[in-house]
N, C-alpha and C positions, 0 to 999 in steps of 0.2 A: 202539625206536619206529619205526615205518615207516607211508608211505604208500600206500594202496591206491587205483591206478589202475585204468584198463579195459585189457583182454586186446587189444584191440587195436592199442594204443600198444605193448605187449611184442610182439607176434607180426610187427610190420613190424621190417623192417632197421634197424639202428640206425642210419643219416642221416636215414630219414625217421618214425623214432620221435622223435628226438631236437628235430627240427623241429617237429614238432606240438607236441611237447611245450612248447616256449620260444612257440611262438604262442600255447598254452592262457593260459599264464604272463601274458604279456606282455598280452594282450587283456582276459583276467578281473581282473589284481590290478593290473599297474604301470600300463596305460593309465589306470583308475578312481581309481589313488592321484594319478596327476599333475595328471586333471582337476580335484579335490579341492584339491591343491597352489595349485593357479592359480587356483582360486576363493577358497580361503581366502584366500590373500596378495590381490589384486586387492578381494576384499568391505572386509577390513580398514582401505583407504584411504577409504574413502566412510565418513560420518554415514548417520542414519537416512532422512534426505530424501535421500539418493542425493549428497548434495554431498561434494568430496572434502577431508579433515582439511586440508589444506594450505592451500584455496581460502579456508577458515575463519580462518585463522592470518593469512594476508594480506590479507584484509579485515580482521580487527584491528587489524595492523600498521597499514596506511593511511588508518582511520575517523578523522575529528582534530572536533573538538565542533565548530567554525567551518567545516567544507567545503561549497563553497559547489554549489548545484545543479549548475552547470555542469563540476564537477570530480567530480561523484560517475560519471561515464561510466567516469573514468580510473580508479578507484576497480575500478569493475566488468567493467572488461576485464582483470582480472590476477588473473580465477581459473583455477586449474592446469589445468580443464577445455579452456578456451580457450587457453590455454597451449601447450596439448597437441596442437592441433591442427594439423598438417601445413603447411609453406609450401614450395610447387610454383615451381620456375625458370618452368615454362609457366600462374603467376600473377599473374609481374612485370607483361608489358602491360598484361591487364585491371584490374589494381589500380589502374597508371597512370591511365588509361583511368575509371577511376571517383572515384579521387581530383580528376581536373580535375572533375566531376559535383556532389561533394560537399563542393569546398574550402570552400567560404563557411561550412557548418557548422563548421570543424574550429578554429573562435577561434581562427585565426592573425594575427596582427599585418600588417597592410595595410602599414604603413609601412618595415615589413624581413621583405615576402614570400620573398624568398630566402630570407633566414637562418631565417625560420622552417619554410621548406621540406623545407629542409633537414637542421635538427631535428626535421622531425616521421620524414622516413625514417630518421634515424639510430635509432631506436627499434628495441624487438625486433618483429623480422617479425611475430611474431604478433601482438604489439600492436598492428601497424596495420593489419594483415590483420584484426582483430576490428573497429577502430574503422571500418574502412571500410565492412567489413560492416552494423554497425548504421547507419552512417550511409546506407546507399544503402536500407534498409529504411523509418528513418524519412523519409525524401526521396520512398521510392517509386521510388526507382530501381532495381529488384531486377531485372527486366524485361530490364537490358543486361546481366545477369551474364553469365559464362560456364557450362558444362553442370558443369564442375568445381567453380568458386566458389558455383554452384545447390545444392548438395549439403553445403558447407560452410555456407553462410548458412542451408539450412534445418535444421543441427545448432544452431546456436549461435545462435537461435529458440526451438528445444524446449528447451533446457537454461536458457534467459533466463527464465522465470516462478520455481523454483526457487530462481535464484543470489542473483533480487532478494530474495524473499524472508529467505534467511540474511542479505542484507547491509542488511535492515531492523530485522533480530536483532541483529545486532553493533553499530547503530546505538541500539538501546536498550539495551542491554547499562547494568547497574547501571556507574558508573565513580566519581563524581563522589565527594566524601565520605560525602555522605546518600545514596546508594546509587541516584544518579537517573542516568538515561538522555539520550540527546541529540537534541534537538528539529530543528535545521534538518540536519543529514545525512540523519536518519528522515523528514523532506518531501522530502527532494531524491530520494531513491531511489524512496517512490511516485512523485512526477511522472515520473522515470525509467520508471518500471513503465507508468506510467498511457500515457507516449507510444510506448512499445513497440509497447502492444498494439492502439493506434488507427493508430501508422504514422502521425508526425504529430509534426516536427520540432520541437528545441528553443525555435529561434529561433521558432516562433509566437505560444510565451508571453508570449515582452516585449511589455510594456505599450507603447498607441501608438495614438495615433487618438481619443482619450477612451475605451479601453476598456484597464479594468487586471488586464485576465487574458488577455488578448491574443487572437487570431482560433484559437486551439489548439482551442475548442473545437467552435467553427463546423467544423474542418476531419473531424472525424470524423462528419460526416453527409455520404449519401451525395450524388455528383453535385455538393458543395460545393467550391469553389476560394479564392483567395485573390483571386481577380476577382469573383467572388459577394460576397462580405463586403463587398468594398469598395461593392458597391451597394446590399447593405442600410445600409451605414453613411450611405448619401446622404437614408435615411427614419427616421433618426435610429435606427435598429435595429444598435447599437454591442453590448450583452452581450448570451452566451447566452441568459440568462432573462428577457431581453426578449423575443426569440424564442418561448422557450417558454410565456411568460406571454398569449402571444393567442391567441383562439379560431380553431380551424381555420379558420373562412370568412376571417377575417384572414389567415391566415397562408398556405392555398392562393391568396390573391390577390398577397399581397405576393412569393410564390416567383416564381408565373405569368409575373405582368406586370413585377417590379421585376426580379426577381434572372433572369429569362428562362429558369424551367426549361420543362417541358412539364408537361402534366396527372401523366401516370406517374410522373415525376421529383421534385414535390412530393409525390406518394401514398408511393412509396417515404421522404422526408423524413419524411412524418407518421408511418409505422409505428416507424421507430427513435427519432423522438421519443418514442411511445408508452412505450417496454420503458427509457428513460432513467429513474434511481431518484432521489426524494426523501429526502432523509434529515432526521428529526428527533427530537434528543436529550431526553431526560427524566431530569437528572441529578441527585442530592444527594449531599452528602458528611456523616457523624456519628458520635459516640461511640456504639455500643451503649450502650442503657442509661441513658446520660446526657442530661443536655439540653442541656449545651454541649461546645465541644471545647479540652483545655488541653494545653498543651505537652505533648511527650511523649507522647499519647493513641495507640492505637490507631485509626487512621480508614478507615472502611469508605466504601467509593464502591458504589452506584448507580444504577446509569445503564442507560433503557429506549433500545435505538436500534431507529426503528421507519422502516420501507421503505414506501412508496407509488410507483405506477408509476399512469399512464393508462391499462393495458391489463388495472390489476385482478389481475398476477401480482404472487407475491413472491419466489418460486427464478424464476429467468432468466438464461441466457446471454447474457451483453453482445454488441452487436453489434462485432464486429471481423474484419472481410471481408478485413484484408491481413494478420492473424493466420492460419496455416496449422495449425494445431493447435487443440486444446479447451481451452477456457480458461473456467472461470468464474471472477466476480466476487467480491472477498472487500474486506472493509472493516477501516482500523486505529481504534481509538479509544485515542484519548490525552488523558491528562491532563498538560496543561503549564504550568511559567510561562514564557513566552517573556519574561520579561525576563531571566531568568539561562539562556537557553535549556536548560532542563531536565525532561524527561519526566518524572514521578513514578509514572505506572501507562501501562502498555499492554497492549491487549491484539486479538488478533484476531479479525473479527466474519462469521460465514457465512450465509448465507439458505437456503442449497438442502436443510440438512435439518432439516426442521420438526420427526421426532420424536427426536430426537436432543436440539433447543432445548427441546422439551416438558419432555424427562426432565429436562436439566439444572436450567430451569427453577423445576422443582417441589421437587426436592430442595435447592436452595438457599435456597428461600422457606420450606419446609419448617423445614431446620436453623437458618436466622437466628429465626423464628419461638420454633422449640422454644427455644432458647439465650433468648429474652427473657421465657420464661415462659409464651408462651399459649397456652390452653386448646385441646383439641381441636378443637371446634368453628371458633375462629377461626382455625387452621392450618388447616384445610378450606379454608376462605371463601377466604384468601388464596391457596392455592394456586392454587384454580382459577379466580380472579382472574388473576391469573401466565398460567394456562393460556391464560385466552381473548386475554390479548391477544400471546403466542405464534402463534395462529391467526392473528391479524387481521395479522401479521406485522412485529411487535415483537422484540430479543433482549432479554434481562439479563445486565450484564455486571457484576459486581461482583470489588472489589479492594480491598487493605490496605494503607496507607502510615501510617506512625510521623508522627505532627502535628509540625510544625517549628517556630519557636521565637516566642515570642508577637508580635504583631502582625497588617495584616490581607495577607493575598496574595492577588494576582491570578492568577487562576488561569485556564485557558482550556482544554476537551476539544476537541480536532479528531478528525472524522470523514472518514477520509480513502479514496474510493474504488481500486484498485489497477489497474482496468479502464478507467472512464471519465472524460473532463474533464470541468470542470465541474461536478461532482456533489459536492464536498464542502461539508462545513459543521465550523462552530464554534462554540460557545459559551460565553460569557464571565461569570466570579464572581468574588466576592469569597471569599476563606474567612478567618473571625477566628478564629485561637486564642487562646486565654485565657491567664496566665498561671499557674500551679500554686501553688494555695495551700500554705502551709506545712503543715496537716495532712493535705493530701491531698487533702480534701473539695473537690465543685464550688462555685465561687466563682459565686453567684445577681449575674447583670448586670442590669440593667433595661432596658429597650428604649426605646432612643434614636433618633427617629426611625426612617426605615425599617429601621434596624438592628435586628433582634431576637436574644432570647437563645442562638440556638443557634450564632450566630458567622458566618453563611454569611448574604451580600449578593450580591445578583444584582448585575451590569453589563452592560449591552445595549450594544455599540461597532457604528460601522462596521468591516466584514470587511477593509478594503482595507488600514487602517493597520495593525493589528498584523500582518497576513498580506504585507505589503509589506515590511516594518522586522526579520523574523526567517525568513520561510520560504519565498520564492523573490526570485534576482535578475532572474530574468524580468519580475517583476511592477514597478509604476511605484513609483519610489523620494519620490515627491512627496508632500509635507505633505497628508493628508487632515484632516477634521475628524471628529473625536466625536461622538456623540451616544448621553449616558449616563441610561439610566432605572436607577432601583434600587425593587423590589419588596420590602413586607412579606415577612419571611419567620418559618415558625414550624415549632416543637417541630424544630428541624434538618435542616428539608427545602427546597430548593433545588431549583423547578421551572423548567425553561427547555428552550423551541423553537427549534429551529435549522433550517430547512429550506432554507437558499438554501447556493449557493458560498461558499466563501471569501473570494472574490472579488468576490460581488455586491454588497456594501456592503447587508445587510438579513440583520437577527437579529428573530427576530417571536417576541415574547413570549407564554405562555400564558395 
């Protein structure tokens, strides 16, 4: 067997035959194999979102059902990405230098500022090389970096939409016996998310002043301070959605004159209030097929989350002006009981593409439909029912969880935005399962009071208590009061409006 070369390779001298030849070699097969080498081994570290297998592994390791918002930071600075990244002798000063900037963020102990100083450098470089970085971004102190540390902080920016994401994955992540997910780490990491990308420090949060979501969310409009707020606080304009709840001539007078913007200044306010989203839940829980839900049951959730803005869009880029990157908004819904903080369904919710929500849409109304028997005609009807309110900028999200064991649970979906404060909501049920008759068959309840047969009680709560008491310790830790409506409910449908905060203390029933 032999190889046939070109005559021109034979007919030179044999030094610079033999040279070309190891160039052809080396340029066509071994450079292309190695590039190949290095790709393959280097791809193989990363998942599908680009995160790398280790960063995965260590946020499990460290995910614990009880972590509290304030520790989900330490949580998120020990992905191998950040890990990974370089720490420069000619980074020491500026770190210095930024660390006095952003101590006050860093929960160190007043009372043994040394010692804790002390141990916060003792850390690995990179760990405080990260922490300081995010801290000087949420502060707004990005401005004193160096040209060096500018380059670093704007990596580890772009790689921060991403890592939250997986480490709100591994937060739901099935663990528990009944194969449920964990509720107050999966808050702490949105609110993480949500102050990322506003640039809009921790400490805003805590509750204080009579407002129990703290000035966090004031601070992501523009030209807002933390001297502004305190002026509207002086016209008793303490929550966001007091704010947003007056009509512009209101509201350009109170920037104007109270809070001392300029004309321009409140115009720019009113635009980004504008593209700020409403969210309101349309949820039930049931047995196919059945009319009640018993132990053990197969239970199907449906749930309409429908988006309203003042400016009439419903795909929209959040506004985030100290974000340097693309970012759009994405939404979690969860189904929880925050008393044994446990997630039961999650899942995540998109706006920006409509026919994509269409398709889904239609073929799940489609196939629950077909599955229950109805006729053509009314699989029509429904679907494009479905459809239109897809257009009008609604999603459907449905899911399956195994019915838990007879009695009634409280049950609560939060709608949790990843982009903006202020924008989430909650809503709160009852769910009754039944207990399983001995042959099987559904056991006919009669309806007792508002209670009806299909097991599912609405409960209207103020937002502040149960969202105080399990899902941030930002928020005022202070006895609120109740206020419980319960709605007829019937054939297993569970209708309920949620369109304020978490935090605004108002569930508005349909």
């Amino acid at each position: 067997m032999g190889i046939a070369l070109p005559k021109f390779l034979l007919n030179m001298d044999g030094a610079s035959g033999g040279i070309m030849l190891l160039g052809i070699v080396g340029l066509c097969i071994l450079f292309p194999l190695m590039i190949a080498v290095i790709y393959l081994s280097r791809s193989s570290k990363y998942t599908g979102n680009y995160v790398m297998h280790q960063t995965l592994s260590t946020y499990y390791y460290f995910m614990k059902p009880s972590l509290a918002p304030s520790k989900v930071m330490d949580v998120f600075i020990k992905a191998a990405e950040y890990m990974e990244m370089p720490v420069r002798r000619s980074d020491d000063e500026p770190l210095q230098k930024l660390f006095v900037a952003v101590r006050s963020e860093l929960n160190l102990d007043l009372k043994n500022i040394r010692t804790e100083q002390a141990k916060f450098w003792k850390q690995h470089p990179s760990l405080v090389k990260m922490e300081l970085l995010i801290q000087a971004h949420l502060t707004r102190e990005s401005f004193a970096l160096s040209p060096a540390l500018v380059k670093d902080y704007r990596h580890m920016l772009e790689l921060a939409p991403r890592l939250l994401e997986e480490l709100v994955k591994i937060a739901l992540l099935p663990r528990s016996p009944h194969g449920f997910g964990w509720l107050r780490p999966a808050i702490g990491v949105v609110e993480l998310s949500q102050s990322i990308i506003q640039a809009v420090p921790l400490s805003a949060r805590k509750a204080g002043g009579g407002n129990s979501e703290g000035i966090a969310p004031f601070l992501q409009l523009p030209h807002f301070s933390e001297a502004t707020v305190k002026k509207l606080a002086r016209k008793k304009i303490r929550a966001f959605q007091e704010l947003c709840d007056m009509s512009q001539v209101e509201r350009a007078a109170l920037l104007t004159q109270v809070a001392g913007l300029s004309e321009e200044e409140a115009q720019d306010v009113e635009l980004v209030l504008e593209m700020v989203p409403t969210i309101e839940v349309d949820i039930r829980c049931e047995t196919e097929g059945e009319e009640g839900i018993q132990e053990g049951d197969v239970v199907t959730m449906y749930a309409w989350v429908s988006l309203q803005r003042r400016s009439g869009l419903t795909a929209a880029l959040p506004h985030a002006p100290f974000f340097p990157f693309h970012r759009e908004e994405n939404f979690w819904l969860l189904l929880a009981d925050t008393a044994s903080n446990e997630v039961w369904l999650s899942q995540k919710v998109s706006f920006m593409d409509e026919a994509t929500a269409i398709t889904a849409a239609s073929k799940a109304i489609q196939d629950t439909q077909e599955a229950l028997g109805a006729s053509p005609r009314e699989i029509g009807v429904a679907v494009r029912e479905a459809v239109e309110r897809v257009k009008k900028g609604s999603r459907l999200v449905m899911g399956k969880f195994q019915a838990p064991a007879e009695g009634n649970h409280n049950l609560t979906s939060f709608c949790l935005c990843d982009a903006w404060i202020g924008c989430d909501s909650k809503t709160s049920f009852k769910l009754k399962v039944l207990k399983r008759s001995r042959a099987g068959t559904r056991a006919h309840v009669q309806e007792e009071g508002p209670v009806a047969e299909d097991g599912i009680e609405e409960e209207e709560e103020e937002e502040e208590e149960e969202y105080d008491d399990y899902e941030s310790e930002y928020s005022d830790d202070e006895e609120e009061e109740k206020n419980k409506g319960k709605g007829k409910v019937a054939n297993g449908a569970a209708h309920k409006k949620a369109d304020s905060d978490i935090d605004s203390g108002s569930d508005v029933d349909e």
